[in-house]
Each structure stands twice: as C-alpha cells, then as structure tokens.
C-alpha positions as CSV (number, residue, x, y, z in Angstrom):
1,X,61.0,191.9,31.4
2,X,58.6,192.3,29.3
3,X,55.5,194.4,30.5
4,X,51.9,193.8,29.5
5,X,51.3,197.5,28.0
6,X,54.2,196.7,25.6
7,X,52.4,193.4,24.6
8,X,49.5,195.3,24.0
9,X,51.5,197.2,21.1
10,X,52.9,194.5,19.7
11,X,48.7,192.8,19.8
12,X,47.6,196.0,18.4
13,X,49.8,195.5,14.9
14,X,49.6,192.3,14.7
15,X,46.5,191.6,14.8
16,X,46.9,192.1,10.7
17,X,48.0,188.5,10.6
18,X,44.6,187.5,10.6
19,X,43.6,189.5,8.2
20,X,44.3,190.0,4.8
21,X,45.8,193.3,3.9
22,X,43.4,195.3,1.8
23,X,45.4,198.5,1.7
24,X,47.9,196.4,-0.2
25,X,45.2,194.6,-2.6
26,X,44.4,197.8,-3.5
27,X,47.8,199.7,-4.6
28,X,47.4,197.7,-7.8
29,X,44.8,197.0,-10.0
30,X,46.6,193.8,-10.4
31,X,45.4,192.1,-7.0
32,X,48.6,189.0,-7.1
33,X,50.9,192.4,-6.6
34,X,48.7,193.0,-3.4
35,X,48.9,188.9,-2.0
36,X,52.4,188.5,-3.0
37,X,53.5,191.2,-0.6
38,X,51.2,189.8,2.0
39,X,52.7,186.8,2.1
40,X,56.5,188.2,2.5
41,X,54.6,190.5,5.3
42,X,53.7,187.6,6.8
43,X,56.7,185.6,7.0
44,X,58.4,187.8,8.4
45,X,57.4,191.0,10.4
46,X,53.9,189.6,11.7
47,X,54.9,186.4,12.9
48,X,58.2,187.3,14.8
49,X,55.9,190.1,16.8
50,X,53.4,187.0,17.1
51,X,55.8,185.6,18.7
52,X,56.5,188.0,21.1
53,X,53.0,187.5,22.3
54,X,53.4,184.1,23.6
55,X,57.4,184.8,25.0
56,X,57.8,182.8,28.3
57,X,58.2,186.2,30.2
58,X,54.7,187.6,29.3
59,X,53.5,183.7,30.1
60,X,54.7,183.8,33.4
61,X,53.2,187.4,34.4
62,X,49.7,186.8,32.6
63,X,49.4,183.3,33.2
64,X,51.9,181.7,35.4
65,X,52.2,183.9,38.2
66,X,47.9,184.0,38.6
67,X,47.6,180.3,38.3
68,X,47.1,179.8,42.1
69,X,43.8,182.1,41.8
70,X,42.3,181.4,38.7
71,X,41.1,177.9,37.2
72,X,42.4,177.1,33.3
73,X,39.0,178.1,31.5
74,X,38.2,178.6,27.9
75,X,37.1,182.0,28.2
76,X,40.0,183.1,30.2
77,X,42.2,182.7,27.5
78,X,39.6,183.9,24.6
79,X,39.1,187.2,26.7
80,X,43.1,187.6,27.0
81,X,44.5,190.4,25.4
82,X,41.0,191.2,23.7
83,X,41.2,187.5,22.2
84,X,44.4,188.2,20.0
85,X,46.7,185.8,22.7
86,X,44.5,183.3,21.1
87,X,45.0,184.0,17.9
88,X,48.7,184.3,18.0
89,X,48.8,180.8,19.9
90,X,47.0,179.2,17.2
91,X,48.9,180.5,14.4
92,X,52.5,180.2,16.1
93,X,52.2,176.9,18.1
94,X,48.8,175.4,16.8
95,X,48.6,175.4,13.4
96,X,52.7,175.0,13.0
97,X,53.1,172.2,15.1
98,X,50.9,169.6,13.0
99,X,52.4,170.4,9.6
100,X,54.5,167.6,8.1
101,X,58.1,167.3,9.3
102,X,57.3,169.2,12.1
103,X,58.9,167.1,14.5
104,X,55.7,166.3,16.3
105,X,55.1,162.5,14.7
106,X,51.4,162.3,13.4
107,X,49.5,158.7,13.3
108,X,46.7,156.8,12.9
109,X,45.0,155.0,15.6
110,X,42.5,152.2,16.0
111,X,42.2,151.5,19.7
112,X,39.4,148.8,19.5
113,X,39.4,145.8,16.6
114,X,36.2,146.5,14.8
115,X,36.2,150.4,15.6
116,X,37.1,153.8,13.2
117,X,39.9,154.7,13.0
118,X,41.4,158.2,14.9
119,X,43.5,160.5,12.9
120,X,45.9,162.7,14.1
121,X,47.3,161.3,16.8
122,X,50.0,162.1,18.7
123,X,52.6,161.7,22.0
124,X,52.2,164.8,24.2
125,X,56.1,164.3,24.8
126,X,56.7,164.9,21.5
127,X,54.5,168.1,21.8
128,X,56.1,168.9,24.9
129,X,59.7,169.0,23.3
130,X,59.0,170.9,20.1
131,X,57.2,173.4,22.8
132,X,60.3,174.1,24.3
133,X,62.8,173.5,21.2
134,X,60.5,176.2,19.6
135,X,60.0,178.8,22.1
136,X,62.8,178.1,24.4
137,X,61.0,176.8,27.4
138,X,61.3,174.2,30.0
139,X,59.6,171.1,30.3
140,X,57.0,173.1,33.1
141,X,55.9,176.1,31.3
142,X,55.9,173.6,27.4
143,X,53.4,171.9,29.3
144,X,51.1,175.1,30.2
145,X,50.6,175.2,26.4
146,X,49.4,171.7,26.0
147,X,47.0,172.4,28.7
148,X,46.2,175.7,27.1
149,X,45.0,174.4,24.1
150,X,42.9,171.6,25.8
151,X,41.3,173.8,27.7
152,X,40.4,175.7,24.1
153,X,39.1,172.2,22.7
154,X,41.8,172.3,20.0
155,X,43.2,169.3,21.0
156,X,42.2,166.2,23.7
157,X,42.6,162.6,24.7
158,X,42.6,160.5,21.7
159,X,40.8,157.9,23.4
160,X,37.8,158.5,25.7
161,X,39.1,159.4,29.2
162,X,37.7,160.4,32.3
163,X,40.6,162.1,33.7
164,X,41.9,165.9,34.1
165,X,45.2,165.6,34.1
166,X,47.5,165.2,31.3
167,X,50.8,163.1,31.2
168,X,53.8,163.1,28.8
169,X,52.7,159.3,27.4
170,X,49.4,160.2,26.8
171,X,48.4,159.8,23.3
172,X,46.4,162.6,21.9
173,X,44.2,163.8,18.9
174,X,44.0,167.5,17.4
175,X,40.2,167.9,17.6
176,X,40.0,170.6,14.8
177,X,40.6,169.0,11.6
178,X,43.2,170.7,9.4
179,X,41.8,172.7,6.6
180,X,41.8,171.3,3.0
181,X,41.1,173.2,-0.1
182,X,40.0,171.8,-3.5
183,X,40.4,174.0,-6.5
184,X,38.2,172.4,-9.2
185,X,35.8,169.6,-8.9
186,X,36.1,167.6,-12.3
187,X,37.2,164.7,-12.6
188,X,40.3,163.6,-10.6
189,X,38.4,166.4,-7.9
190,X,35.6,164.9,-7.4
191,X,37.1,161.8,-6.9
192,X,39.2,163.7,-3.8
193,X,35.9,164.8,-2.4
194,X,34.7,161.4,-2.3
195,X,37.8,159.3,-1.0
196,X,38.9,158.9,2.6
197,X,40.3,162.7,2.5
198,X,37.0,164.1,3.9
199,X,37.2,162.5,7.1
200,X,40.8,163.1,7.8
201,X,40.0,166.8,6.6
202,X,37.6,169.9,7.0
203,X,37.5,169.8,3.3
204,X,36.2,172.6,0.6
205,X,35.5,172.1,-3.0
206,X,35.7,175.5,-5.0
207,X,34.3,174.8,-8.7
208,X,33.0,177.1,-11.0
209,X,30.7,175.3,-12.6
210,X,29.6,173.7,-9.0
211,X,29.4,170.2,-11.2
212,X,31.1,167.1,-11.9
213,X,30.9,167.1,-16.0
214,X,31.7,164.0,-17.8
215,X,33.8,165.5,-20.1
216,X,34.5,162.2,-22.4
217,X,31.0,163.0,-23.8
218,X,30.7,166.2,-24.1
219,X,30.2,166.3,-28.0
220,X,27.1,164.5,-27.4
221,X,25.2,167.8,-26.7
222,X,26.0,168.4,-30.0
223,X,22.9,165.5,-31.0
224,X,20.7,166.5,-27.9
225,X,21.3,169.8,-25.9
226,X,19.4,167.9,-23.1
227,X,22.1,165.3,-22.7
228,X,23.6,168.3,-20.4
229,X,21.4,166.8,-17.7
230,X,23.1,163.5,-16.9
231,X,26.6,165.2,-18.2
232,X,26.7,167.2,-15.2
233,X,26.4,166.0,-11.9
234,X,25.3,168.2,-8.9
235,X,28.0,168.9,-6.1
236,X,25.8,169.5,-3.2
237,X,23.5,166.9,-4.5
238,X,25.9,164.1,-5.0
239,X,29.0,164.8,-2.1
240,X,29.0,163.6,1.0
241,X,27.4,166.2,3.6
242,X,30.9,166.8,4.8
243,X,32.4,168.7,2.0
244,X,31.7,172.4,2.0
245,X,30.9,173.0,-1.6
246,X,31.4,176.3,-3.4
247,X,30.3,177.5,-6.9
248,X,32.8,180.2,-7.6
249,X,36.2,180.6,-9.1
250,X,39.5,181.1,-7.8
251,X,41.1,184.3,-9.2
252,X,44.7,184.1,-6.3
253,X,45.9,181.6,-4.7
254,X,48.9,182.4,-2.0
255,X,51.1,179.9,0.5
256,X,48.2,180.5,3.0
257,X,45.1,181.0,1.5
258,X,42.7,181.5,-1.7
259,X,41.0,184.0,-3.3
260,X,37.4,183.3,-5.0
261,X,34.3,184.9,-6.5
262,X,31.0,183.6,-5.7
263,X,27.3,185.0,-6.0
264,X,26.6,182.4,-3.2
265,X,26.3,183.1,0.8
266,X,29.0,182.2,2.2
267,X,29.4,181.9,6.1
268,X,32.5,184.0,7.5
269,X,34.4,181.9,10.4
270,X,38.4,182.5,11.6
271,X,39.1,180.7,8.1
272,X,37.0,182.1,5.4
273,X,36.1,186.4,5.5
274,X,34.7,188.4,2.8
275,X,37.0,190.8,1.0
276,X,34.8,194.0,2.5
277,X,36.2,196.3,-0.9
278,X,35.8,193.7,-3.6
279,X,32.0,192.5,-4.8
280,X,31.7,188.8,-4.3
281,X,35.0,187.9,-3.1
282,X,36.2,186.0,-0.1
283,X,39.6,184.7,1.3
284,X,40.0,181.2,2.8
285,X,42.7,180.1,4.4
286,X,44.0,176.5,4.0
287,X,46.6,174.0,5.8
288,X,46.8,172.0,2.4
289,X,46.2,173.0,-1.0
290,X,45.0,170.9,-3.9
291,X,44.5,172.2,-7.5
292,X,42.8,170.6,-10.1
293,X,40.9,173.2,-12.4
294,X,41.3,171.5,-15.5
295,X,41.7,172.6,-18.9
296,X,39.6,174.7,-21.5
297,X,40.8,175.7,-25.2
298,X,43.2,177.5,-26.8
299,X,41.7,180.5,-29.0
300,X,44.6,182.5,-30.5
301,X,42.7,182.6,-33.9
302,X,43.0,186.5,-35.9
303,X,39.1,187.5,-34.3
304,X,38.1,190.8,-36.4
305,X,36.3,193.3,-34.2
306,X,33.2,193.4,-36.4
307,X,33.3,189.4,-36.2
308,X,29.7,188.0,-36.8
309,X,31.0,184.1,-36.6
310,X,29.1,182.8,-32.9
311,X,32.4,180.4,-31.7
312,X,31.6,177.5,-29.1
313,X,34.6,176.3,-26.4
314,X,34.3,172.3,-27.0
315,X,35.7,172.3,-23.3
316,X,32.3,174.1,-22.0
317,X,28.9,172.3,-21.5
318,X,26.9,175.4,-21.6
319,X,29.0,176.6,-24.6
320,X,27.9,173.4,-26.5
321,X,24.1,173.8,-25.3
322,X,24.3,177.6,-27.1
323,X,25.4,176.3,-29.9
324,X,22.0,174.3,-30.8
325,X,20.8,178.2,-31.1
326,X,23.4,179.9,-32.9
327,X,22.9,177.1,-35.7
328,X,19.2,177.4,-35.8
329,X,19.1,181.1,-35.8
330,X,22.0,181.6,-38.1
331,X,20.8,184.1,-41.1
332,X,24.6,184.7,-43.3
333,X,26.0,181.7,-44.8
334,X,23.7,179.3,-42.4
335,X,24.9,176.3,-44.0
336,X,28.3,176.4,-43.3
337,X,29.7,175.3,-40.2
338,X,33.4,175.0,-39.1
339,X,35.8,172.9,-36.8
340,X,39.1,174.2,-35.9
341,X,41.7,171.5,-34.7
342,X,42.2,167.8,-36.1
343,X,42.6,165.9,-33.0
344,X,40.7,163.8,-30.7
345,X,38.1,166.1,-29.7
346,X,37.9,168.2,-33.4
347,X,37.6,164.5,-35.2
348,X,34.5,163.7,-32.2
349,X,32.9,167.1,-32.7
350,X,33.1,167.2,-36.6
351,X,31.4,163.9,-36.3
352,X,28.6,164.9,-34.2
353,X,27.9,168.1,-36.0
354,X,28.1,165.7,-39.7
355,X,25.3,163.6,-38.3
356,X,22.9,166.2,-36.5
357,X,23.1,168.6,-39.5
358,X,22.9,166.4,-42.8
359,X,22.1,169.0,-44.5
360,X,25.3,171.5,-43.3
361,X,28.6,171.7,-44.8
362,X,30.8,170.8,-41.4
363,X,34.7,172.3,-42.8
364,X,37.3,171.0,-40.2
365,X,40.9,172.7,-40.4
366,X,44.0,170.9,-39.2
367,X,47.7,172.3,-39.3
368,X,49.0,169.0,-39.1
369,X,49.4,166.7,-42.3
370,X,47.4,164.0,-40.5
371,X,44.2,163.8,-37.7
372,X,44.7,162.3,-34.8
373,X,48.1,162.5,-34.6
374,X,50.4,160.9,-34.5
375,X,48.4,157.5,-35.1
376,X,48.3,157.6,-39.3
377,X,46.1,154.5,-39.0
378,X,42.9,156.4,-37.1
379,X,44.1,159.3,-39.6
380,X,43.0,156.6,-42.1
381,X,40.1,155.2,-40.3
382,X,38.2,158.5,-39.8
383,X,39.0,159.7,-43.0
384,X,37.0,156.9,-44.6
385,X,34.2,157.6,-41.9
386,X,33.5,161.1,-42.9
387,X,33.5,160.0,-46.9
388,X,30.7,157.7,-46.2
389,X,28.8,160.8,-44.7
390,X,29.7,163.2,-47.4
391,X,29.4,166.4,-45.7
392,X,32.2,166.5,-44.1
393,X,35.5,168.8,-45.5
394,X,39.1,168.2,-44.5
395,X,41.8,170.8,-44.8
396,X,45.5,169.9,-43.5
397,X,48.4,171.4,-43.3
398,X,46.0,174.1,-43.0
399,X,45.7,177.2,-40.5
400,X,43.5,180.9,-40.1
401,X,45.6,183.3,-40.9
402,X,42.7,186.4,-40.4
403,X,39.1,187.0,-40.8
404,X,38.7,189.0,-44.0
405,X,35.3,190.3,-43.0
406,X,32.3,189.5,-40.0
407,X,31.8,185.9,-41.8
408,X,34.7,185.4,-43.5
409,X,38.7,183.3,-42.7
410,X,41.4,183.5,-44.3
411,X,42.5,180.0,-44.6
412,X,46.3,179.5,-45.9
413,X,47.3,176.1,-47.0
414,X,50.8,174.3,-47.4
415,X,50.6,171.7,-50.5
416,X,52.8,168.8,-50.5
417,X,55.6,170.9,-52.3
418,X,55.4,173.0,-49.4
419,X,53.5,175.6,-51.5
420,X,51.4,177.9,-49.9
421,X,47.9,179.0,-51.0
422,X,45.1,181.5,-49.2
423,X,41.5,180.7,-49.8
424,X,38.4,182.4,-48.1
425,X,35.9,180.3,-46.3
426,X,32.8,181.8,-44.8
427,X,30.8,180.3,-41.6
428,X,28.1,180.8,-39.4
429,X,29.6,178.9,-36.6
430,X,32.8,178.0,-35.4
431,X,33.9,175.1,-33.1
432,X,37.0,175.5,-31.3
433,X,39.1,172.1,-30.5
434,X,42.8,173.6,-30.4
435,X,44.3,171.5,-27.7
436,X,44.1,172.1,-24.1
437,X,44.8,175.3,-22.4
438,X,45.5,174.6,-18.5
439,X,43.4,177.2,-16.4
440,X,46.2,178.2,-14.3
441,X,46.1,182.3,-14.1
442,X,45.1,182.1,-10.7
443,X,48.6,180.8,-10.0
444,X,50.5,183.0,-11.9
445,X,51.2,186.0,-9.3
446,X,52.6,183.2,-6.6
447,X,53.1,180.8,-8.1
448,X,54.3,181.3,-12.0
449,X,57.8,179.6,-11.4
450,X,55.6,176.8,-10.8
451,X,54.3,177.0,-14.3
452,X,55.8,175.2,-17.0
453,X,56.1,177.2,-20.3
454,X,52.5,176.9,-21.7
455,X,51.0,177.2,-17.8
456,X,50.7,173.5,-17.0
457,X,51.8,172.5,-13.1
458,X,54.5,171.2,-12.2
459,X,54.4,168.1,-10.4
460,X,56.6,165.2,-8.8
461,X,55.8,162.0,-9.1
462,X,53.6,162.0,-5.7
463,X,51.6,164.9,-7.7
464,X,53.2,167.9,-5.4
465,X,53.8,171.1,-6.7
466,X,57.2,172.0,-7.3
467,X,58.7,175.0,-6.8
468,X,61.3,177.0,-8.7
469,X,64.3,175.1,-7.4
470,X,62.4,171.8,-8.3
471,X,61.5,171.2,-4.3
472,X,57.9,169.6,-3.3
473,X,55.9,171.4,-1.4
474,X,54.9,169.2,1.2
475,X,51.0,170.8,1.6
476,X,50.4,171.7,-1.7
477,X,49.3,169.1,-5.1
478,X,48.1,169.2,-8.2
479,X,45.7,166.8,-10.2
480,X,43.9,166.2,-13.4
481,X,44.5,168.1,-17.2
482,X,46.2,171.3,-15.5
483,X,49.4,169.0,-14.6
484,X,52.6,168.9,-16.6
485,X,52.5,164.8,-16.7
486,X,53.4,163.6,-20.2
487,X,50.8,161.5,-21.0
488,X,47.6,161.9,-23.0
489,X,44.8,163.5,-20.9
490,X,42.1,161.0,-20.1
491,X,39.5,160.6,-17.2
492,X,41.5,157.5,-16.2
493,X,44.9,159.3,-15.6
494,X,43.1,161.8,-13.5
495,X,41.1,159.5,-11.1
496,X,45.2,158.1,-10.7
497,X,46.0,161.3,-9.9
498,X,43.2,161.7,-7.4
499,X,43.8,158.4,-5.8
500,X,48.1,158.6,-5.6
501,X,47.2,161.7,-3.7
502,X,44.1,160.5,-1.4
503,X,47.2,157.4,-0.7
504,X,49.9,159.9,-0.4
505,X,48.5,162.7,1.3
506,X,47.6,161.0,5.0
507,X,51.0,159.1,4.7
508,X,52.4,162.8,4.3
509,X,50.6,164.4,7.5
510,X,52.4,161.7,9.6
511,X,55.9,162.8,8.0
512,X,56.9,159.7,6.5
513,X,60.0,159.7,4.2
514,X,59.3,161.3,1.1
515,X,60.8,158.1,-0.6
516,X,58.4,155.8,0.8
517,X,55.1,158.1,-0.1
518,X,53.2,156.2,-3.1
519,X,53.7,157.7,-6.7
520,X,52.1,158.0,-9.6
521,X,53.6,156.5,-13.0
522,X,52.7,158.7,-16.0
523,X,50.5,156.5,-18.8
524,X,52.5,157.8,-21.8
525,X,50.8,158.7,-25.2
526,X,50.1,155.4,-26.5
527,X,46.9,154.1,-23.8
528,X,43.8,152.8,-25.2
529,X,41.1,154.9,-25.6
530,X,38.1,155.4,-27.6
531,X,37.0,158.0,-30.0
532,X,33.1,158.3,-31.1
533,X,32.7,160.3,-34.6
534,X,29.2,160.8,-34.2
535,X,26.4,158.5,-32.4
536,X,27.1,155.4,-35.2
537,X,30.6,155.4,-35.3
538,X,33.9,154.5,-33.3
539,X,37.2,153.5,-32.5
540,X,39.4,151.8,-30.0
541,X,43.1,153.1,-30.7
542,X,46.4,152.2,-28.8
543,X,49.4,154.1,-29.9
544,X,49.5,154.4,-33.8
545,X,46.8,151.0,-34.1
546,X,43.2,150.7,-34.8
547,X,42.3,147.8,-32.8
548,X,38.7,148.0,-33.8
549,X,36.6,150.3,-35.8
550,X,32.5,149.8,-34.9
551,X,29.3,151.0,-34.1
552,X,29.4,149.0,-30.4
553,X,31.9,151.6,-29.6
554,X,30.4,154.7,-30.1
555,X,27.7,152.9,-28.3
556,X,29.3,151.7,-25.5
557,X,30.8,155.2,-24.4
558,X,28.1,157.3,-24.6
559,X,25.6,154.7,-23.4
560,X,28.3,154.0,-20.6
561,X,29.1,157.1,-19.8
562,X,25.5,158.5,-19.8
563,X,24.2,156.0,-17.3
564,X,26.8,156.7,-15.1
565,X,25.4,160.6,-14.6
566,X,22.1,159.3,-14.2
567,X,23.0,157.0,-11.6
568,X,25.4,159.8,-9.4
569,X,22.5,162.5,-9.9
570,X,20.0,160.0,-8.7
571,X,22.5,159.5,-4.9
C-alpha cells in the first residue's frame, strides 16, 4: 500500500512539472540546450511520479475511505497535499484527456434552434472508460474523478441543469477553454485571431511588432514616412476583447510551451510565469501551437566593419520610416542610392525611391539575367518603366562581392560571354530586397528537423507541422511566409492558410479522421498579382504574361490597400 508520507516525496519532486527548470536554462548560454532537456525530463521522470500521485491506492486512503465524513468541496481538493494533488490531476487526467485522439470523442452542440453553439462536449461514459483504461480503475472509483473535477469547475453539464448528481449519459462541457498560442500576428495571424478560433479557445497572440502590417504596401513609406499609420493596424485596438495580445518575441518554443520577451506587464496565472533569472522573459504553456512569424530579408552581403552605408530591411516598417532620415542627412556620396535584389519587392522599391528622389541616382543589382523572374515579359515591361524615368540603373547578372571601403561595393559582373568584370560603386544608402528569410530561430533548438534547408516549416497539406519522420503533429500548425508551401508568397495564400486551419483545427479537437480534415491546395508560382513601381505605375502579371500595364493599378493597390488600414484602425 502506498502510504501518504511516501506520496508526499513523490509531491515534493514533482512539483518541478510545473515549473520550468531554471537550473537547466542556465547550464548553457544557449537556453534551447536548457528546454530541450526539459522536455525529455518531462516525458518521462515527472510525469510517471505524477502519476503515482493520483494511483487508486492513495485515492482510496485520502479520498475514498473519508468520503462518509466529508462533502466533495473545491477547497478540499485545492488544500490536498499542499495543492500539488491538483496539479498532478490536471496535468495527468485533465489536460490529457481532451487532446485529439484521445479516445474521449469531442463535439459540438446546439441544444436550442436559434441558440450558440457549445464546444467541447462530451459523454461522461466515454470519460468514465478512458479513466479506468488509463489508470487502471473500476467503473466506481473512474467516476470519483469525474466528480472531482466538477467539483473544481473544470468541467460541468453542458446544458443548464439543476441537478447534483452525474450519470454516465450525461453530456458534458470542459469549462476551461484549452489554451491556444499564436506566434505572429501578420497576415494569415490576424486573420486566426479574428475567426471562430477565439471562442472555441483561450487564445494569445504573441507579435513583435504588436501590429497587423499591410505588408503589400510597404514601399509606399518610401513616398510618405506617414503612410506607416494606416499600414499598421493596432492589436489591442482592433481584436476582439478576447484575445490576450502580447508585444514581445518568441526566442523557444518547446512541445509544451513558449518562450518570449516583452517590456510589457504581464499577469502570471498556472499558464504563463516569469522566468525569475532572465530580464523580460516569461514561459506560457499551450495545448495548441500555431506559428506564423513571417518572413524578413536575407543580408549575407561582405559588410566591412568600418561600413558608413545606413542599410534598410524592405520587410520592416520602421526600417522604411528611417530611411526618410538617412537619405536627407546623408553627407558622402548623398546622391547615390542603391537596391539589392531584382525581384518583386527590389523592382517596387527601386520604383518608389526613382520617383521620391528625382534628383538621386537609384542603382539596383540583380544576379539574375532578368527582374522579375522568371516572367521575361514584366522583365520587359519594367525595364521600359524605369527608362522613361531616367534615373534608374540596372545591373544583372550582377552581385557584391565586398565593400572596398565605409562607402564603397565591390560589384562583379558576368557579361554575356560569361566574362567577369569588378567595378566599384559608392552609396549612401542601401535597400535590401534579397528574398525572404523565414524567422524561424526560435524553432531551431526543438524543433530544427522541422525546418526545411533554408528554415522554412514544414507543413502537410492541413498546415500541421511535420516532424522528422514526416508525421503531423496533431496540436501544432504553421501559417503565412514562414511555411515551406511552394507557391509565391502573397497576402491571399496566407488568409488560406489562416482559414484551412480556423476549418481544420475544431474538426481536429473532435478527432475526426485525419483524411476527412479540410486542406489547403498550394497556389503555385504563376497567380495573379500586382506590382506598383512607384505611385504612377503598375502591373497585373500571371505567370510569364503582362495582362495589363497602367496607372489604375498602382492606384488601385495602394489606394485599396490604404483604406483598408484606415477602416480596421478606426473598429
């Protein structure tokens, strides 16, 4: 028999399980070292001495045996073992029990015509039986656990009821909604925060800009640094009252829980504690995972030390807004202005910074033998654009080799021969537009077999994470620019992310076959999609066409696109 002195040991170590271990965190400088061994610590050791806690021996002597003189109250079982009992319960039966494939079948329920819909329903039978398959008890003392956590409010009646007992057909509700974590709030984000998921969830949105930007027109900062203002819209301001909304960035993300920095105040609960040793930092724990934290630029360009050249990220509002100053305070070789990388967003930028500054040399360098590739026909199109404003350079087949001195590049240069020539080129100011870097580091101590080779996630076609044998995680997704989906990055492909996961997720939680969950079908590289080179000119191209080449474009996007922010900033 087990005794309650030796349950006390086995409470006093592992009461670690709810918290993260710090000792660990701090063996290494490298803090993924720290939650990676957490996580095995917690698979294995912690939770089989959890279990020991709630074994149907230590039940029957705390619990079972006092039942005649003692009523089932909340604050018996909170006090219990100096309030770990409760802790183990939840972890072991409470927060196991409801994930997907369980065995314990979750649904949706709408017990009147016209009324809202319940989530999280279930049969106490089935919660009875996975009870007993789990911990190896009979039908009796399975049910002492149901009526445990009523009594603790964690779960109840789905429909309003007036009655104190509980049978096996009664259909219940867990009353604590499961706990949803959002890493980015951009584009396919947002549109989680703002879809049926926050009801169905206790859902928290970690960004760490604490905005939704309209990226499609971000080179319109370029022309007016105040255009910033309906570009991003305001979290807090904007979501519904619901959705806990953090301005912070995740720096680890494990199987339970993640890692962030903030400079806000953030409430500690049983989910969310601050990192006592580390400035600013704070764990939260999750029951479902979704990350969406976008994409900023590549910069592998041969930076000298002494490097005077101010560089702007293209991918960065504020970086955009800065660079109104750096071009109006520039001193050395003020005039000249440079753009590295030929595609969609170097073509936009080049054309932006042509028009603002008429009187700047804008230099735009492209290692491929064409812009905009592959379509040869916008190649064309934009060529002819930036001759009619006659300040704009193009260099292709072109790259940086090194930065001869604080203002100067080494630019070398393959001729149609394949002869190769150096030049040096001198600017003030350099934009970077070198394809998309995912922002994935956070994932890389748990989750870097995850990663594809350039740090994208991996993802099936209902958006879940894949793990290193190609298996779906069933609690964890991933949305937006930092997925591995072939298809060119646009704001529509990531609102279909958002939305095949808003569909899929809820179908998930009530363990429906993973065949019949919906799916999202990548767009390939050949949508439709408009380019703007600068506030007078654009394009609609499909594939390698031109389908039209006018002013009402360029018009259309930004005009479109700007009364959109105005309108969410006003909600």
């Amino acid at each position: 028999m087990a005794t309650e002195s030796a349950a006390t040991e086995v409470l006093d170590f592992s009461e670690q399980l709810q918290d993260v271990d710090e000792n660990e965190l701090k063996m290494s400088e490298n803090q993924s070292h720290g939650m990676q061994k957490d996580d095995e610590f917690l698979n294995d050791q912690i939770i089989s001495e959890y279990k020991q806690l709630i074994d149907k021996e230590i039940i029957e002597k705390m619990i079972i045996e006092k039942s005649s003189s003692i009523e089932m109250k909340k604050e018996f079982f909170e006090q219990l073992f100096d309030g770990k009992f409760v802790k183990a319960l939840k972890m072991i039966v409470f927060k196991e029990f409801q994930k997907p494939y369980s065995g314990v079948k979750m649904s949706e329920k709408r017990f009147q015509w016209f009324g809202s819909t319940t989530y999280h329903c279930f049969l106490v039978s089935d919660l009875i039986d996975w009870i007993g398959t789990q911990l190896h008890l009979n039908e009796k003392d399975s049910m002492i656990f149901v009526n445990i956590m009523n009594v603790l409010g964690w779960i109840g009646h789905a429909q309003s009821s007036n009655s104190t007992t509980i049978s096996k057909s009664d259909i219940f509700k867990i009353l604590q909604k499961p706990k949803l974590v959002l890493i980015g709030g951009g584009m396919s984000g947002y549109k989680i925060c703002k879809s049926i998921l926050n009801e169905i969830f206790d859902l928290t949105v970690i960004d760490k800009e604490g905005t939704l930007d309209l990226v499609p027109i971000y080179p319109t900062i370029i022309s007016d640094k105040n255009n910033v203002n309906h570009i991003s819209v305001d979290h807090k301001k904007t979501l519904p009252e619901t959705v806990t909304c953090i301005k912070g960035i995740a720096t680890n993300v494990t199987k339970f829980g993640v890692f962030f920095e903030t400079k806000e105040i953030i409430n500690e609960n049983e989910d969310v504690r601050k990192i006592s040793k580390r400035e600013n930092t704070y764990f939260i724990r999750y029951d479902y995972l979704v990350v969406g934290p976008g994409c900023t630029c590549w910069n592998e360009l041969p930076i000298s030390n002494d490097s005077q050249i101010k560089f702007v990220n293209t991918y960065c509002a504020d970086s955009l807004v800065e660079s109104h100053e750096f071009i109006s305070n520039a001193k050395e070789h003020a005039d000249e202005i440079c753009v590295i990388g030929g595609g969609y967003v170097g073509v936009e930028v080049a054309g932006f910074l042509a028009e603002k500054y008429q009187k700047k040399n804008v230099t735009l360098i492209q290692r491929s033998d064409i812009l905009m590739r592959p379509s040869t026909e916008a190649h064309k199109s934009v060529s002819e654009i930036y001759k009619t404003m006659g300040n704009v350079k193009v260099l292709l087949k072109s790259q940086v080799v090194a930065q001869k001195d604080p203002y100067t590049f080494t630019v070398r240069t393959k001729s149609e021969s394949g002869e190769e020539t150096e030049s040096n080129l001198s600017f003030s100011v350099c934009f970077i537009c070198t394809g998309m870097k995912p922002q994935t580091d956070f994932m890389e101590s748990t989750f870097s077999k995850c990663l594809d080779e350039k740090g994208f996630v991996k993802v099936n076609p209902s958006m879940q994470v894949l793990d290193e044998n190609g298996k779906p995680y069933n609690h964890i997704f991933a949305i937006g620019d930092a997925t591995n989906v072939k298809e060119t990055k646009l704001a529509t492909c990531a609102h279909k992310h958002a939305k095949t996961v808003y569909q899929a997720l809820p179908q998930i939680i009530q363990s429906i076959s993973q065949d019949s969950i919906p799916t999202y079908k990548p767009r390939g590289y050949e949508q439709l999609q408009g380019v703007i080179i600068g506030p007078n000119n654009g394009l609609w191209i499909k594939g390698n066409s031109v389908l039209l080449n006018s002013k009402a474009i360029a018009w259309m996007k930004e005009s479109g696109q700007a009364a959109k922010g105005r309108r969410m900033n006003k909600l």
